[in-house]
Rosetta silent file (secondary structure, phi, psi, omega in degrees, C-alpha in Angstrom):
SEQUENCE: XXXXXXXXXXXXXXXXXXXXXXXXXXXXXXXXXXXXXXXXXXXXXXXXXXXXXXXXXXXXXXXXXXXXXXXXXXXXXXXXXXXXXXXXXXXXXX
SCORE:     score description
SCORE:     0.000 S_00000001
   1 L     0.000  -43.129 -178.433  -22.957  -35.637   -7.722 S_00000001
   2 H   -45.251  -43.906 -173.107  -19.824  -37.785   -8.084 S_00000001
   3 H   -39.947  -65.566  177.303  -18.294  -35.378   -5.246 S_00000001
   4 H   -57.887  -23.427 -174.549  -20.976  -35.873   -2.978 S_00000001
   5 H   -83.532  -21.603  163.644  -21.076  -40.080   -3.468 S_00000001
   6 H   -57.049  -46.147  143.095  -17.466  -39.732   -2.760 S_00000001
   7 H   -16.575  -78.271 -160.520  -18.280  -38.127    0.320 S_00000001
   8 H   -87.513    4.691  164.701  -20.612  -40.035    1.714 S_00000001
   9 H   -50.200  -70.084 -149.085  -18.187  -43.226    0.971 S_00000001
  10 H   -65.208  -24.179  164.324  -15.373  -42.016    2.860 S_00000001
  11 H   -24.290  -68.985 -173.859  -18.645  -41.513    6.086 S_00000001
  12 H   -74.051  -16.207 -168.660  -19.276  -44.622    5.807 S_00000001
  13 H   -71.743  -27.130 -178.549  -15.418  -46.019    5.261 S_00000001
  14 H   -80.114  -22.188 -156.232  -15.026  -43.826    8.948 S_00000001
  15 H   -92.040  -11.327  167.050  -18.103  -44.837   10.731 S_00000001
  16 H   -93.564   -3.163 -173.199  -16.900  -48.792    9.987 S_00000001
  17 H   -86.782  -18.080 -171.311  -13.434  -47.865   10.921 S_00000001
  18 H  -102.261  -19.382  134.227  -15.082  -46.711   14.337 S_00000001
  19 H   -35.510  -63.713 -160.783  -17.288  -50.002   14.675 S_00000001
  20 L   -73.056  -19.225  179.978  -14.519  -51.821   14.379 S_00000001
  21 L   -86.317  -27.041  179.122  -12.623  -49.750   17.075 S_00000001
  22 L    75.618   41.159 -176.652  -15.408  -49.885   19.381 S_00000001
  23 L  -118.172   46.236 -177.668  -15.323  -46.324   19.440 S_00000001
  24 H   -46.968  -34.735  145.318  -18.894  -45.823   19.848 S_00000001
  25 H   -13.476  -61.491  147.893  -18.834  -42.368   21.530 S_00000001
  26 H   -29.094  -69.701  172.666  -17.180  -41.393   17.994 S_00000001
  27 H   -72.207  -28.187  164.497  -19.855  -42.697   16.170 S_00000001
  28 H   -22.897  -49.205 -142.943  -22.506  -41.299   17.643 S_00000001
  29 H   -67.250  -11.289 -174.217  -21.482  -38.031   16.360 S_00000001
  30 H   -69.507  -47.675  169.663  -22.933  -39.622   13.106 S_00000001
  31 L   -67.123  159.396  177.925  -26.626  -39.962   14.221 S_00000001
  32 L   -89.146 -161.964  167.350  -29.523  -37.719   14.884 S_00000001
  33 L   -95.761  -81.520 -129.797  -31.693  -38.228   18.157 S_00000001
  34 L   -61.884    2.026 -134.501  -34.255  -38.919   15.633 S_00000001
  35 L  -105.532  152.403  169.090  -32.096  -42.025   13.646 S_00000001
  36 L  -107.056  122.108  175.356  -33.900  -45.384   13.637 S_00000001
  37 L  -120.460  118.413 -154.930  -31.875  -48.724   13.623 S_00000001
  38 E  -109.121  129.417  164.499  -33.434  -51.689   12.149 S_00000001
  39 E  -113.952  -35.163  156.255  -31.373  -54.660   13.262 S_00000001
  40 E  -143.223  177.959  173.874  -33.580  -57.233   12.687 S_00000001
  41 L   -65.254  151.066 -158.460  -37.502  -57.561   11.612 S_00000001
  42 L    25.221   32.133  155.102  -39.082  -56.502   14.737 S_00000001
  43 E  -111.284  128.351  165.605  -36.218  -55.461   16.057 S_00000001
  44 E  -163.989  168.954 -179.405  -35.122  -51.758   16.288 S_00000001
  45 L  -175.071  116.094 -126.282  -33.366  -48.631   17.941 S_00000001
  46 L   -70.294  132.207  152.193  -33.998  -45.284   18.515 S_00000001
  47 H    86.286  149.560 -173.682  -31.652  -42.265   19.207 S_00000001
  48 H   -52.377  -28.916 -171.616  -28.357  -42.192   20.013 S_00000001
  49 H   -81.980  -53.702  151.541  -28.210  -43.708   23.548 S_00000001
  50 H   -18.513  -53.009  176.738  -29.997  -46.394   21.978 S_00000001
  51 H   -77.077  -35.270 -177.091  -27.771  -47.281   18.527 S_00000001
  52 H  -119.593   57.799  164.580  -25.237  -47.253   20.695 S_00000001
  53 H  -119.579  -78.664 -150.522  -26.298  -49.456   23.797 S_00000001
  54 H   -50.676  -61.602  171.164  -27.359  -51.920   20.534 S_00000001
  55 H   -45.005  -24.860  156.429  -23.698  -51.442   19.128 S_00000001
  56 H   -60.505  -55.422 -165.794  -22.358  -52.470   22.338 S_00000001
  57 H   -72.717  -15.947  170.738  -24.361  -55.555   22.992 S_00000001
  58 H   -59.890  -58.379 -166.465  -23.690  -56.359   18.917 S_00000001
  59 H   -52.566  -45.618  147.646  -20.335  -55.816   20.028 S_00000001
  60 H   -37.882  -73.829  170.896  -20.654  -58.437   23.014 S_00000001
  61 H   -25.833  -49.727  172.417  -22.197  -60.878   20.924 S_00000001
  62 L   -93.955   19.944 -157.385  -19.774  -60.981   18.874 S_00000001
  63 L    35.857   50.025  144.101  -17.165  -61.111   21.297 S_00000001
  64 L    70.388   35.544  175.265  -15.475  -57.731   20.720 S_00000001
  65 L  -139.716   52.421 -166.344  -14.440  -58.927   16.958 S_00000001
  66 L   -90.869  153.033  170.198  -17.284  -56.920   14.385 S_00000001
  67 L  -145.325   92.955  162.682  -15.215  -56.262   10.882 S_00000001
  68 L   -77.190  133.154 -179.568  -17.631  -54.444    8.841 S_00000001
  69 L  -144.015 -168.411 -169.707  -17.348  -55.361    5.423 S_00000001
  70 L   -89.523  126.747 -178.365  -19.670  -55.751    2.392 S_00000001
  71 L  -109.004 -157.626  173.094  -21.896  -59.018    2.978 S_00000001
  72 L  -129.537   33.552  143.650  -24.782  -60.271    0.562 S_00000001
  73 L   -98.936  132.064 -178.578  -27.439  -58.675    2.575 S_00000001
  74 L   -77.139  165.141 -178.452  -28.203  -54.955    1.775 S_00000001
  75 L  -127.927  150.559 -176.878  -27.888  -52.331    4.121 S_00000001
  76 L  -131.748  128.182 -172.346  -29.780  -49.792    3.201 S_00000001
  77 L  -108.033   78.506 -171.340  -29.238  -45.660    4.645 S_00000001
  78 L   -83.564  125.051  166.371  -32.362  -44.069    4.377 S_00000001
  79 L  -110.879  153.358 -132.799  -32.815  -40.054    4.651 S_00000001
  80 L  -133.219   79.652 -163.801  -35.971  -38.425    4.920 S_00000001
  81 L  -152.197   88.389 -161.422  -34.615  -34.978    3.353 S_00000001
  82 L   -61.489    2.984 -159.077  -37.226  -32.778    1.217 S_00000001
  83 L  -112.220    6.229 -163.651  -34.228  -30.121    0.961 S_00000001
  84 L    47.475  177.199  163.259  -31.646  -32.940   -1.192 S_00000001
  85 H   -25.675  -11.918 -131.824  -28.117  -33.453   -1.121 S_00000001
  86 H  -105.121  -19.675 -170.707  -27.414  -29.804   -1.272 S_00000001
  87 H  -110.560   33.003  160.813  -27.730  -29.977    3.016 S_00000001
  88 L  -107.043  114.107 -178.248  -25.077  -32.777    3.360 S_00000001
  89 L   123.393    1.706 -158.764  -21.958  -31.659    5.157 S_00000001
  90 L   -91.532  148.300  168.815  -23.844  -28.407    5.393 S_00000001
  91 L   -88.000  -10.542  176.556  -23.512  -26.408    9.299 S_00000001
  92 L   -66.905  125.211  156.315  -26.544  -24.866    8.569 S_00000001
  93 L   -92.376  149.471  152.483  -29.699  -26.159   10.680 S_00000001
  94 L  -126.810    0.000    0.000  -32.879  -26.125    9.674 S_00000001
């Protein structure tokens, strides 16, 4: 288990290194069609062309200067995945 939490650190340590680059194209490769992005209550957005037209316009907003770091709001990564851990990192579809 340790392996895998190790794992999905260094994900997330790349997918903020690629925020921060504004190398959305990159990140993509992270999402599903299916992924859901809650950005704010009653705000959200679907699918890759989506997360990252919203990662752009975040990126606007903030005038081209996002540094993800650890705030005091949770982020939360939810996976839907009746098969566990055992299918992350895995090439197998199912």
């Amino acid at each position: 288990m340790i392996k895998r939490e190790h794992e999905l650190k260094e994900i997330i340590k790349e997918c903020n290194l690629l925020v921060k680059a504004e190398r959305f194209d990159e990140l993509m490769e992270y999402y599903t069609e299916n992924t859901i992005l809650a950005i704010k209550p009653g705000k959200i957005d679907r699918g890759k062309e989506g997360i990252k037209r919203a990662f752009i316009k975040i990126a606007q907003h903030y005038n081209h200067t996002i540094v993800p770091k650890k705030s005091r709001c949770n982020w939360l990564c939810v996976i839907d995945n009746s098969y566990g851990t055992s299918l992350i990192g895995s090439e197998e579809k199912v």
